[in-house]
ZALUM-322295 format. One record per atom (N, C-alpha, C): residue in three letters; x, y, z negated; residue number from 1; atom name. Coordinates in Angstrom, 1 decimal. Each point is the difference from the previous one (the first is absolute). Layout:
<nodes>
 logu      X      Y      Z vovo seke
  ALA      X      Y      Z  NUM   CA
...
</nodes>
This chain:
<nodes>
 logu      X      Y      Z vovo seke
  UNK    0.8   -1.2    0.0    1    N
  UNK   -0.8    1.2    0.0    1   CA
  UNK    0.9    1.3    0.0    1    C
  UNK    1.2    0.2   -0.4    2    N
  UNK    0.5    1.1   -0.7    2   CA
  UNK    0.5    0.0    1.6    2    C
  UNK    0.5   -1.1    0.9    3    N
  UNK    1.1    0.1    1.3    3   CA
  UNK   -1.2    0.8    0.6    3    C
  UNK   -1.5   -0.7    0.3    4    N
  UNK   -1.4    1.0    0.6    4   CA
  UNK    0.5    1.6    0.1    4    C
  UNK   -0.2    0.3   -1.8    5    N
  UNK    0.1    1.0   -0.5    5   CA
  UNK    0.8    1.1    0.9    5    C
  UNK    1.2   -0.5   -0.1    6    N
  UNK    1.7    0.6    0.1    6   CA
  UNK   -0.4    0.0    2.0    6    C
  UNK   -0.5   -0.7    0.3    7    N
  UNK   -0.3    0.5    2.0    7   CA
  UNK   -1.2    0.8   -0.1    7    C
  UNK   -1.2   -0.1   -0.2    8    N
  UNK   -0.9    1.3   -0.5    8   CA
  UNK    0.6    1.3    0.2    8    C
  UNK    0.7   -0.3   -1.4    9    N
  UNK    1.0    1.6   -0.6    9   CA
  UNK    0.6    0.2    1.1    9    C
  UNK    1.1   -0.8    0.9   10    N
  UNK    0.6    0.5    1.0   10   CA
  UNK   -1.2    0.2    1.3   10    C
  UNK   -0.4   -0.8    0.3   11    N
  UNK   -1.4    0.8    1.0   11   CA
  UNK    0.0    1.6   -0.6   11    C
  UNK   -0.9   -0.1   -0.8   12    N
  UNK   -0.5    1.2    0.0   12   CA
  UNK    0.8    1.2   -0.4   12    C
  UNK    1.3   -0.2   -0.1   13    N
  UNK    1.0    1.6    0.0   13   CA
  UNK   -0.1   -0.2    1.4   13    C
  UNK    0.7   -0.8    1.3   14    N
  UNK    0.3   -0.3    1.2   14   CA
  UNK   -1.4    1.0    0.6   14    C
  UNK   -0.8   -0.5   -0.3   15    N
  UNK   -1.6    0.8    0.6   15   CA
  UNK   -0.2    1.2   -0.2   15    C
  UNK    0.9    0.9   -1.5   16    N
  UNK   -0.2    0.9   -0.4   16   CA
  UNK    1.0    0.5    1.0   16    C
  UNK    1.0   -0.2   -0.4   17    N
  UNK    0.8    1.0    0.8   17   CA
  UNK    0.0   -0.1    2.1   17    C
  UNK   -0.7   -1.2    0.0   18    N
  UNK   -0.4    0.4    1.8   18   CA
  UNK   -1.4    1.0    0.1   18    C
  UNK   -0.5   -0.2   -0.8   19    N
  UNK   -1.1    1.4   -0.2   19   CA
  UNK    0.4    1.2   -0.3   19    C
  UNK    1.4    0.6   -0.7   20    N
  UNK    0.4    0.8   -0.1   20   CA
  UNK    1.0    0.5    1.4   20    C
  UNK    0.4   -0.8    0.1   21    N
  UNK    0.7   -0.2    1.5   21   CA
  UNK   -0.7    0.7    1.0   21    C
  UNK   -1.2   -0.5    0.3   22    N
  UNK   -1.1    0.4    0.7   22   CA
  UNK   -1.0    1.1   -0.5   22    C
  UNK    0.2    0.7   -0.5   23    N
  UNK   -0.8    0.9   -0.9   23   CA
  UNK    1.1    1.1    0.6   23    C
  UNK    1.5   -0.2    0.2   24    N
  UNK    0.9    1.1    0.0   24   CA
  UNK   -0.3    0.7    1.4   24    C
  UNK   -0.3   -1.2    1.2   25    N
  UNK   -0.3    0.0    1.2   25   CA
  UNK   -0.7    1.1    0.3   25    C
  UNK    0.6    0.9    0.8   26    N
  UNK   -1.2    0.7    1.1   26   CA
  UNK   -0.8   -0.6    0.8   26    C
  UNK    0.3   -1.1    0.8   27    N
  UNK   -0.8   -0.2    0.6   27   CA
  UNK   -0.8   -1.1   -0.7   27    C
  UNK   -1.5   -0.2    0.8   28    N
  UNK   -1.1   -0.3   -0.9   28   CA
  UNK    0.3   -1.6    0.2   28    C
  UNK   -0.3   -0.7   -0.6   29    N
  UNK    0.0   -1.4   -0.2   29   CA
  UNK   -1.2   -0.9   -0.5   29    C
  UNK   -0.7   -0.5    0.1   30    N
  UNK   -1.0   -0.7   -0.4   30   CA
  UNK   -0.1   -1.4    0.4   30    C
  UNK   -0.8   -1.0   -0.7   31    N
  UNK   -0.3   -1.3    0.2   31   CA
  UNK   -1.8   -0.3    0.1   31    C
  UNK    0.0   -0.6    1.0   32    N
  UNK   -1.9   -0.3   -0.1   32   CA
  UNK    0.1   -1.4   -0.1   32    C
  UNK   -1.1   -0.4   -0.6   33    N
  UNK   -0.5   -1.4    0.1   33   CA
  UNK   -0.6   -0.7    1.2   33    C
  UNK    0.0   -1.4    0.2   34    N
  UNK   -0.4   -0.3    1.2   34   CA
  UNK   -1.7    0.7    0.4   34    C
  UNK   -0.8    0.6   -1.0   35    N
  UNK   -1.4    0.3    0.6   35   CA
  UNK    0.2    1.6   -0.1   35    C
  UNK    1.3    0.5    0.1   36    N
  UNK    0.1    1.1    0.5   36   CA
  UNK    0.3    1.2   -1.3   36    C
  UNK   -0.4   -0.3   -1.3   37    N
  UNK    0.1    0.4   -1.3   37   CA
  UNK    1.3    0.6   -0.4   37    C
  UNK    0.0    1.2   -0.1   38    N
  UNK    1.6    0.8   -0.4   38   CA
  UNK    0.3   -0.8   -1.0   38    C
  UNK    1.1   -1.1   -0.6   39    N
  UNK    0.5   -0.4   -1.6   39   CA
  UNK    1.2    0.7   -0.3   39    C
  UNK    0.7    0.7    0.8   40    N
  UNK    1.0    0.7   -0.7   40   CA
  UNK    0.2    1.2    1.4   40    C
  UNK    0.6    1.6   -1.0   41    N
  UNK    0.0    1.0    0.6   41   CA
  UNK    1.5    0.8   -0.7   41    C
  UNK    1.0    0.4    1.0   42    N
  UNK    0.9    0.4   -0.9   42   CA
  UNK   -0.4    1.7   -0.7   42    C
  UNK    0.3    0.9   -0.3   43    N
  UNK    0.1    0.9   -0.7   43   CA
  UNK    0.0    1.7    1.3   43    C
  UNK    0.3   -0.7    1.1   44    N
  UNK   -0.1    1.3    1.0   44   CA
  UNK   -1.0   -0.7    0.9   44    C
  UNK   -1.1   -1.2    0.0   45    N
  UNK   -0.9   -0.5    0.4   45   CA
  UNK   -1.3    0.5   -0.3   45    C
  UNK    0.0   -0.5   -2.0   46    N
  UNK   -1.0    1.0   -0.7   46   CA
  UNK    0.3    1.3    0.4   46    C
  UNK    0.9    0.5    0.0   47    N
  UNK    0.1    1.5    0.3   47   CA
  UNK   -1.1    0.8    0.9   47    C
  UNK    0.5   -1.1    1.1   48    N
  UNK   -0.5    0.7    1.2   48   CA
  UNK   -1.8   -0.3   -0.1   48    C
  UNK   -0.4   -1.1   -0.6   49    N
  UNK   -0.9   -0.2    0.0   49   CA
  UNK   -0.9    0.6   -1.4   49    C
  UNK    0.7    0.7   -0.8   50    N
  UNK   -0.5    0.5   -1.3   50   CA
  UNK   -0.8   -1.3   -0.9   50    C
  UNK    0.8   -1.0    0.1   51    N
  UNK   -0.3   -0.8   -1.3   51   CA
  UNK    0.5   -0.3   -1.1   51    C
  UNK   -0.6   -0.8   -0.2   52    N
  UNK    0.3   -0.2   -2.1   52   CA
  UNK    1.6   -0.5    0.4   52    C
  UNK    1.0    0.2   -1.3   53    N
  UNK    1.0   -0.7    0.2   53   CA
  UNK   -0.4   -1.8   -0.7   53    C
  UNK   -0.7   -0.2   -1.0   54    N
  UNK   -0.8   -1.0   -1.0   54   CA
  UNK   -0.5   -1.0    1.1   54    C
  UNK   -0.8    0.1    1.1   55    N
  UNK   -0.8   -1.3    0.6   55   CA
  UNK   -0.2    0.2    1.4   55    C
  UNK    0.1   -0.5    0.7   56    N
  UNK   -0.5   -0.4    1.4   56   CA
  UNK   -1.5   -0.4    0.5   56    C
  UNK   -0.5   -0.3   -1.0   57    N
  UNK   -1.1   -1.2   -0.2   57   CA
  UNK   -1.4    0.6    1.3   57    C
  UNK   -0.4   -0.7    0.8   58    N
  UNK   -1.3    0.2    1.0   58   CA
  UNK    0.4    1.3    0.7   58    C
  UNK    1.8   -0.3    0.5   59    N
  UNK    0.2    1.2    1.0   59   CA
  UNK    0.4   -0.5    1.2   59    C
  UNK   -0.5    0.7    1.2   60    N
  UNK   -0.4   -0.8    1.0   60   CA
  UNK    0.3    1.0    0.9   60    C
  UNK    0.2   -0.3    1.5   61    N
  UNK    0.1    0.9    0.8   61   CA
  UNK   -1.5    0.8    0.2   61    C
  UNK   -0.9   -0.5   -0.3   62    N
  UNK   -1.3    1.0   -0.1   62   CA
  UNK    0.1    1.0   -1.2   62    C
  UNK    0.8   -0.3   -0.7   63    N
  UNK    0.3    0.9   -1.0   63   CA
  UNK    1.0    1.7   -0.1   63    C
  UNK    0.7   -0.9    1.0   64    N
  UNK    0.8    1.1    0.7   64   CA
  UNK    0.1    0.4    1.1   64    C
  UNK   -0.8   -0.4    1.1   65    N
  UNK    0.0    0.5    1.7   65   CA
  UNK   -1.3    0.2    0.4   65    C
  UNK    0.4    1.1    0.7   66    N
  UNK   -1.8    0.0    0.8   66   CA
  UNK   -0.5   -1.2    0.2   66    C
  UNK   -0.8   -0.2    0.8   67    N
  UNK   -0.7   -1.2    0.8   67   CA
  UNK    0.6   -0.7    1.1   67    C
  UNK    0.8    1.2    0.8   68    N
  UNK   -0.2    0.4    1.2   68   CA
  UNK    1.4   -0.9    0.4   68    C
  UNK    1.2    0.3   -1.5   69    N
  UNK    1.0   -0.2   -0.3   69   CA
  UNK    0.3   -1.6   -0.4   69    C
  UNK   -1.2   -0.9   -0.3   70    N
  UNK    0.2   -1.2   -0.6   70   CA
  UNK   -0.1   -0.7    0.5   70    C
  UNK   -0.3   -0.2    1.3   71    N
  UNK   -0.1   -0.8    0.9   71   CA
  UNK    1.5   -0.5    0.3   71    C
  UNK    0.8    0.7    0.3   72    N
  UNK    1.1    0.5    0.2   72   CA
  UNK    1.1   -0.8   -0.9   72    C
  UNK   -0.3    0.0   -0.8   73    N
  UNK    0.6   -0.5   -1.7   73   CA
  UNK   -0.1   -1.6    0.1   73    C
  UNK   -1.2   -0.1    0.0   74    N
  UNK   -0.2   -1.3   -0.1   74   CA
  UNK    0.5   -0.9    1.2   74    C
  UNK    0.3    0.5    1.0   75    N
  UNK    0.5   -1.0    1.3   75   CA
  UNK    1.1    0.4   -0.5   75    C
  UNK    1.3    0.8   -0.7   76    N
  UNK    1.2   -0.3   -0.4   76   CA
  UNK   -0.1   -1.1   -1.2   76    C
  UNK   -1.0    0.0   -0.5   77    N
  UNK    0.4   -0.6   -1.4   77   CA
  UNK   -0.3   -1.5    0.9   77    C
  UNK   -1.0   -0.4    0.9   78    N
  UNK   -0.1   -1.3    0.6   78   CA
  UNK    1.1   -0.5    0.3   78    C
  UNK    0.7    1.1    1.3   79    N
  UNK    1.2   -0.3    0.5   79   CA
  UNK    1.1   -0.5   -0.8   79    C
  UNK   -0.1    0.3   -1.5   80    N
  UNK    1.4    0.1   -0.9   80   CA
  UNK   -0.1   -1.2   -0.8   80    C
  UNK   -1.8    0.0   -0.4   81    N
  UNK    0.2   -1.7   -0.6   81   CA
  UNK   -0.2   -0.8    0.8   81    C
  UNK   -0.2   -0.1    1.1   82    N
  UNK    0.4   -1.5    0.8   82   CA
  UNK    1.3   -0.1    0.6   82    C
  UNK    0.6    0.6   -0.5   83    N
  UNK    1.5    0.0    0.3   83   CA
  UNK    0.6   -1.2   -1.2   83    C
</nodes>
């Protein structure tokens, strides 16, 4: 249990500091889930998009693009997971 423990602990500094990593970044960085769901956003991402730094949670390209604009989105994000 304690060996568990001790990779945990190392996970989660490793994650901290690539989020800090990415937080330093100008340019915007994000991860979606396969049904298209923002789960991570770096820190000039929220920026641009004026969100919480705390959660991601039910953000979606209808959240952030016209209509007009998502169409658009979603044939990259097709293209990127069937790769």
């Amino acid at each position: 249990m304690e060996e568990l423990d001790s990779k945990l602990q190392k996970l989660t500094k490793k994650v901290a500091m690539l989020e800090q990593i990415l937080d330093t970044m100008p340019q915007i960085v994000f991860v979606k889930d396969e049904n298209g769901a923002y789960i991570y956003g770096n820190r000039s991402f929220r920026e641009r998009f004026d969100l919480p730094d705390s959660s991601l949670e039910n953000i979606d390209d209808a959240a952030l693009f016209p209509k007009r604009d998502r169409s658009q989105q979603k044939e990259i994000d097709h293209r990127i997971f069937i790769r």
